[in-house]
Each structure stands twice: as structure tokens, then as C-alpha cells.
C-alpha positions in Angstrom: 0.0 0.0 0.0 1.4 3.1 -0.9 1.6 6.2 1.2 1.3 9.6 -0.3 3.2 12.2 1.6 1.7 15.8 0.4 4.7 18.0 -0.3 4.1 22.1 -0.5 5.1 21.7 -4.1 2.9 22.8 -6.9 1.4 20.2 -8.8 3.7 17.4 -7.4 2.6 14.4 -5.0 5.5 11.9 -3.7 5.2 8.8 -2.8 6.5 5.9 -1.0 6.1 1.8 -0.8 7.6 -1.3 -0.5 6.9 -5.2 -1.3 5.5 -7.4 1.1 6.3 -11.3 0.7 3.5 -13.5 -0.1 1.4 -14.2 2.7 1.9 -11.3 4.9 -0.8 -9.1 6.1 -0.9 -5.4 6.0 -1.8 -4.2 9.8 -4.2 -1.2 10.2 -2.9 -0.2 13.3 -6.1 -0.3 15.2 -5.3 -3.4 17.1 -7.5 -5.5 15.4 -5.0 -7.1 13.2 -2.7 -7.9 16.5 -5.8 -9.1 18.4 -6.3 -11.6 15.3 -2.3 -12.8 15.2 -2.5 -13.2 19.3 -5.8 -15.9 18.9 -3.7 -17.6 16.3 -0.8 -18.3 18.1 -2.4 -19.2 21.2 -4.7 -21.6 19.3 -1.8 -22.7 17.4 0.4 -23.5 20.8 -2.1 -24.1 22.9 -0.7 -27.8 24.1 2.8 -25.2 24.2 2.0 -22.8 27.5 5.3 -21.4 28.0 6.2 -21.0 23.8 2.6 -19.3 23.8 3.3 -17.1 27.0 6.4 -15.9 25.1 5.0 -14.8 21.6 2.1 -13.7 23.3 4.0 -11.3 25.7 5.9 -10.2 22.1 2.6 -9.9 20.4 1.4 -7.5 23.6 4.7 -5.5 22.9 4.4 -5.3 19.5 0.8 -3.7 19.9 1.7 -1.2 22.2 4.6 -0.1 20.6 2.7 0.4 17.9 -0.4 2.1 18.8 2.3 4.4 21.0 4.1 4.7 17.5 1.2 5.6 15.1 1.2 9.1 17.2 5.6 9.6 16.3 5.5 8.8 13.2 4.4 5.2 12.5 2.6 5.3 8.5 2.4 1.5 8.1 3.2 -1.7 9.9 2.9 -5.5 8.5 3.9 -8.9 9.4 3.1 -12.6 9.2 2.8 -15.4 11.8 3.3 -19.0 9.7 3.3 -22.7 11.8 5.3 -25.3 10.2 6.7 -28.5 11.1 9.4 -28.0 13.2 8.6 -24.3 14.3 7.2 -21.1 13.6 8.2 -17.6 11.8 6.8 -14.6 12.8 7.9 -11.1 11.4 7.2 -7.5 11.5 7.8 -4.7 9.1 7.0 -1.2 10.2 7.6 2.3 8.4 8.3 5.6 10.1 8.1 9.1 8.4 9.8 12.0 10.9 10.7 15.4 10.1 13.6 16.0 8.2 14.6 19.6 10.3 17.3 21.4 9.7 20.9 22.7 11.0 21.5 21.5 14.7 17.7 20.3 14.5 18.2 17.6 11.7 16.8 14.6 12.7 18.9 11.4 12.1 16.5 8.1 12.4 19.7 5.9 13.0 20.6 8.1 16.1 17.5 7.6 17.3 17.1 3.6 16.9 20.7 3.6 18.3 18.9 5.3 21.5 16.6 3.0 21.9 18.7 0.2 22.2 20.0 0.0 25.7 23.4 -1.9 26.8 21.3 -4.9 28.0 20.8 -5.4 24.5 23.5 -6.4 23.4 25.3 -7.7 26.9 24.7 -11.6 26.3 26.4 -13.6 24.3 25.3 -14.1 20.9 23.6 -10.8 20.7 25.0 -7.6 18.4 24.4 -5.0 16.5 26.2 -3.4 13.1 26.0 0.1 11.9 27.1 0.3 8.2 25.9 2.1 5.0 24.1 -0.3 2.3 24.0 0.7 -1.7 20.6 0.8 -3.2 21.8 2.8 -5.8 20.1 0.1 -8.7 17.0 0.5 -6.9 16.7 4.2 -7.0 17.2 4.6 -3.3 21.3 5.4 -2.9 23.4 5.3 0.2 21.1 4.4 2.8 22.1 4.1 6.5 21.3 1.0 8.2 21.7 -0.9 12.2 21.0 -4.6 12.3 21.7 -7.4 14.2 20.9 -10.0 17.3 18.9 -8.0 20.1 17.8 -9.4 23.7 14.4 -7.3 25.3 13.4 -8.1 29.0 10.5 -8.1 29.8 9.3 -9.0 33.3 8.5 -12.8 32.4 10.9 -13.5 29.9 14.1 -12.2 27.6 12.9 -12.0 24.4 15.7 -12.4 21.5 14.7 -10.6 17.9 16.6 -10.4 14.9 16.5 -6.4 13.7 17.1 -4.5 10.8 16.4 -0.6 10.5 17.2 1.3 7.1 17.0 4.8 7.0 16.3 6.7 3.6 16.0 10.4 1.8 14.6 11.6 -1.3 15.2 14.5 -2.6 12.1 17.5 -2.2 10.9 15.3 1.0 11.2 17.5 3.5 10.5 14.1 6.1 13.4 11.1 6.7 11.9 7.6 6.4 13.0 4.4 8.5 11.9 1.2 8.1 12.1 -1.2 10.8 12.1 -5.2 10.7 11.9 -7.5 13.4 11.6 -11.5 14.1 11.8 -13.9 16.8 13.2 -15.8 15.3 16.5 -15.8 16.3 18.4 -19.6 15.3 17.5 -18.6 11.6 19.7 -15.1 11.7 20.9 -15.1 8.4 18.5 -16.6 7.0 16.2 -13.6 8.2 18.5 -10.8 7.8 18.6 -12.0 3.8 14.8 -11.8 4.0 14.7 -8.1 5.6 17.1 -7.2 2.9 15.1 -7.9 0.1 12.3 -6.6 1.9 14.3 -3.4 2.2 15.3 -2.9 -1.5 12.0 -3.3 -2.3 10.9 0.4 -1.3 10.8 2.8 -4.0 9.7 6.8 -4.0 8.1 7.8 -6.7 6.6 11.0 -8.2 3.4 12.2 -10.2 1.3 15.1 -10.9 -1.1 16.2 -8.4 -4.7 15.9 -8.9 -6.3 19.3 -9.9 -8.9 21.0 -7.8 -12.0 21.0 -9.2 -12.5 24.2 -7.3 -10.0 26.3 -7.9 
């Protein structure tokens, strides 16, 4: 689903979307979409209490950080929740617009993720994060600054481990910086998921067009 940010530009909307994998569901941020992937995985683990108490607790999270997020800057959120034999994946995608500002106001979205990470993050083993610069140049998107890695959030009845991956992008005239966000559980699978964010990642695209005309003006 696209979102249209409306620029004070004559005659000129941008916009912005990315490529969801088959099978994921677009949230509408409402909490109903959350509600629906919480009865599925407790139906799903039901003879599993303790693997059900810990995706539920995430799912909780998830929707709370979300409904706090639509109101900073959350545009769109997905995910998908899929049982298989030996496990499950579950996945979240979410998109952030802020304003750009400008001189010693700028806002930089990888400062900000880097704030929310706190040391207990990444102070187990097996957990990390990377801050590098990715080339998206072939997909129109440049230089993009991304953090990623192996994250560890307490919670008061359990640590839960994530896989993360936030990209942050520009485009020229925007006068907003974009960051999209992806998370998973599923933490054993790490490079297996990071490929999968990737993709996910490269997918966006901005794109331009002319403004509908006012039939009243």
C-alpha cells in the first residue's frame, strides 16, 4: 500500500512503498490485526504454554509499541505469523516518516534507533548489532544508513531475542526522513532472516506524479 506524503510543491505528490512477501498481512494499526495474530498463536500453541506465553507477551509489545508509534511517526506496519513443522516464523515490518529539520535540529533516524537500544541489549552472548551504510543505488534509493543485528528485550516474564534490521532513507524535495524497521523472533535462523529483511528493504521505492487538480480552484 502506498503512502502519499503531500509535499508544499505545486502540482507534485511523492510517494512511498515497499513489497511485502507473499502471505503477509498489511496491519491497520487499530489493534485489530494484533488481536487476530495473538488468537492464532495461542490456538496454534495451545498444548505449548510457555512458547505461547512468550509470543504472546511479544505480540502485547508489539501492539503497544505500535499504537504508542502511530502518534511519532508510524505510516504502516505488517507482518506474518506461519506454523510449520518444526517451528514457527513470525515477522514484523514497520515504516516511520519524521521530520527532516534542519541545521542543529536535523533529525537522524539511525541516532534515534541507536537510543533506543539500551546496553542490555546487546550484553549476552550471541547478541549484536552493526551500523554500516548499504548501496541501493540500482533501486533508486542510494546510500542508505542501516543498524542490524541480534537484540535481547526483558521483559518482566521473559528475555525476548529478535533479529533487527532498520534502514533509513531520503529523497530528494521530502522535507520528512523515512525508517523502516524489521523485526523477528526468530533468532536460530539469523541469516536466513537478515537475507529476508534485505530484500524486503530494497524493495521500497519513492516515486513522483502530478497532483490531482482541484476541481474548485
Amino acid at each position: 500500500m502506498a503512502y502519499l506524503f503531500e509535499e508544499d510543491v505545486p502540482q507534485r505528490d511523492i510517494l512511498f512503498d515497499y513489497a511485502l512477501p507473499e502471505g503477509w498481512k498489511q496491519y491497520d494499526l487499530s489493534g485489530d490485526s494484533f488481536a487476530s495474530m495473538r488468537a492464532k498463536v495461542l490456538e496454534a500453541y495451545r498444548n505449548r504454554p510457555e512458547e505461547a506465553e512468550a509470543l504472546n507477551e511479544l505480540i502485547a509489545d508489539m501492539a503497544a509499541v505500535a499504537g504508542e508509534a502511530t502518534g511519532a511517526g508510524l505510516i504502516s506496519a505488517a507482518g506474518t505469523f506461519e506454523e510449520y513443522d518444526d517451528g514457527f516464523f513470525m515477522a514484523t515490518v514497520c515504516v516511520f516518516a519524521f521530520p527532516a529539520g534542519r541545521g542543529e535540529y536535523a533529525i537522524d533516524p539511525l541516532r534515534l534507533v541507536d537510543f533506543v537500544y539500551q546496553d542490555s541489549a546487546t550484553a549476552r552472548e550471541g547478541t549484536w548489532l552493526n551500523k554500516t551504510v548499504v548501496d541501493l543505488t540500482e533501486s533508486g534509493l542510494g546510500r542508505c544508513g542501516r543498524i542490524f543485528g541480534v537484540t535481547d528485550y526483558d521483559t518482566e516474564e521473559a528475555i525476548l531475542r529478535t533479529v533487527a534490521m532498520h534502514t533509513a532513507f531520503e529523497y530528494p524535495g521530502l522535507d520528512k526522513r523515512i525508517l523502516v524497521s524489521c523485526t523477528s523472533p526468530n533468532s536460530h535462523e539469523v541469516d536466513e532472516v537478515l537475507d529476508l529483511f534485505d530484500a524486503i528493504t530494497a524493495s521500497a521505492r519513492f516515486w513522483e506524479r502530478d497532483a490531482p487538480v482541484d476541481a474548485g480552484t
